[in-house]
C-alpha positions as CSV (number, residue, x, y, z in Angstrom):
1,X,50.8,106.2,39.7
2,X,51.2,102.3,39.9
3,X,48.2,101.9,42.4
4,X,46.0,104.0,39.5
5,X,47.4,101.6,36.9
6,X,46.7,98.6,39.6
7,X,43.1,99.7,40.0
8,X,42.8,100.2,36.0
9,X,43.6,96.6,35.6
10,X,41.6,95.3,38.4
11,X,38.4,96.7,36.9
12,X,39.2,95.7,33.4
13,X,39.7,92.3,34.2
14,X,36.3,92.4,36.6
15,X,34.5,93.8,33.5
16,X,35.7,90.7,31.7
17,X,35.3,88.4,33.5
18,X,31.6,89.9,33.8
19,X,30.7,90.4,30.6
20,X,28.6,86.4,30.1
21,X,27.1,87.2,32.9
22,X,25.8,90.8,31.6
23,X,22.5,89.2,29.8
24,X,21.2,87.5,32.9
25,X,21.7,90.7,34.7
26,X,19.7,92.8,32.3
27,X,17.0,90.5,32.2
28,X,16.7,91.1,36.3
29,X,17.0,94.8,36.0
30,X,14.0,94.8,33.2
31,X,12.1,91.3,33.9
32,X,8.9,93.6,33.7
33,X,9.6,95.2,30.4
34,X,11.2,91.9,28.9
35,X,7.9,89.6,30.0
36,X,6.1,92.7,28.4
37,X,7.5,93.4,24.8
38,X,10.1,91.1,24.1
39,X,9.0,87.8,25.0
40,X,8.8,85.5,21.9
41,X,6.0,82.9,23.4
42,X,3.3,86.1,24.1
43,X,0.5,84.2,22.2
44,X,0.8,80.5,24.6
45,X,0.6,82.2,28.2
46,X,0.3,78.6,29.8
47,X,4.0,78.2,29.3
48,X,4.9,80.9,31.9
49,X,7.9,81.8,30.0
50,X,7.9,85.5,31.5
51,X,10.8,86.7,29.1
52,X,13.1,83.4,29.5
53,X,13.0,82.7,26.0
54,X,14.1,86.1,25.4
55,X,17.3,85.1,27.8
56,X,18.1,81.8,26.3
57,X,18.2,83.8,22.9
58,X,20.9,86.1,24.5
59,X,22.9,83.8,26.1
60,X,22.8,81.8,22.4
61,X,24.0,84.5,20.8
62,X,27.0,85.4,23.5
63,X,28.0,81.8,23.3
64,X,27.8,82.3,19.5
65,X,30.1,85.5,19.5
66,X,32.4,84.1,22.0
67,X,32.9,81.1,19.3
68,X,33.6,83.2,16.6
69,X,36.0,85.4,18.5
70,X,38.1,82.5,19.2
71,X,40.9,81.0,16.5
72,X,41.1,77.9,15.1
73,X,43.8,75.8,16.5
74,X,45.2,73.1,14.1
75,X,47.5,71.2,16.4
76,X,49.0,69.2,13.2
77,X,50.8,73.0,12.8
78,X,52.3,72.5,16.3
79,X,53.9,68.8,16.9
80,X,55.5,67.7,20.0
81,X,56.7,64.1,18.7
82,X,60.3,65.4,18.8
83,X,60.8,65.7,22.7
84,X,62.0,62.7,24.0
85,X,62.8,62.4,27.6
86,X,65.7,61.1,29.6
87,X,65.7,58.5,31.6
88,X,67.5,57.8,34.5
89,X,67.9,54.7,36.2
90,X,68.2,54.7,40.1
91,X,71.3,52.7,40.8
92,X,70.9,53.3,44.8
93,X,74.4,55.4,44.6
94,X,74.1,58.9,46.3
95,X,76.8,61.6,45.5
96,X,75.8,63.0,48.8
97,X,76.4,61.6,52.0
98,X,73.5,60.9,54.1
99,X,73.6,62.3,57.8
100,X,71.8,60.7,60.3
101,X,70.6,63.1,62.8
102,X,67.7,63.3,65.5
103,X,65.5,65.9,66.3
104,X,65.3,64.7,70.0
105,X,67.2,65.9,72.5
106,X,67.0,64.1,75.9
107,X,66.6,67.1,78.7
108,X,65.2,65.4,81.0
109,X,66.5,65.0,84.9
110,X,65.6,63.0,87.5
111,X,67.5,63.8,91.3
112,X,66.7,60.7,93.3
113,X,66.5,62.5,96.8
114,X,64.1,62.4,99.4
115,X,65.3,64.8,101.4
116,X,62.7,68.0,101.7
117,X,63.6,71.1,101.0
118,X,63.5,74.0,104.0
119,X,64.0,77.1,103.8
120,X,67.0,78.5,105.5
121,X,65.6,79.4,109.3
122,X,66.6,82.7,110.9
123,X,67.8,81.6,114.0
């Protein structure tokens, strides 16, 4: 039950965070029908506007919805002048004690002989 309320989610928030993006992708689907029927500049062909006008208007009037869907914040409602901060001054006095330790750890030999070594012989 939680993965179908997991995948719910996940494709609500895709289809948000598709939704400005929803004009441009009608206009590909019906360029043909758009440049056709819809276009606004029909009567000047030398502007090659092929239905683009008709997707600026779209996108204008998302961008205009989106505006009036948000609310108007009036920050005078909400002040922050009353936090103050406090300040510490660094007197160079630590409550903990600092340990000095190394990550190195010396494990190397050296056995200065120069005597070869032989297996032990049968005989």
């Amino acid at each position: 039950m939680l993965r179908i309320y997991s995948i719910a989610f996940t494709l609500l928030y895709l289809l948000a965070m598709l939704k400005p993006v929803l004009p441009v992708f009608d206009y590909v689907v019906n360029h043909d029908y758009i440049a056709e029927y819809l276009c606004i500049n029909k009567d000047r062909p030398e502007m090659h506007c092929d239905g683009k006008c008709y997707l600026m208007q779209m996108l204008e009037e998302e961008n205009q919805q989106k505006k009036q869907n948000l609310p108007a914040i009036d920050l005078r409602e909400y002040p922050i002048g009353f936090v103050s901060f406090l300040s510490l001054e660094n007197t160079g006095y630590s409550i903990i004690p600092e340990k000095k330790t190394t990550l190195y750890f010396n494990k190397y030999s050296f056995l200065a002989s120069y005597k070869y070594f032989h297996p032990p012989s049968l005989s």
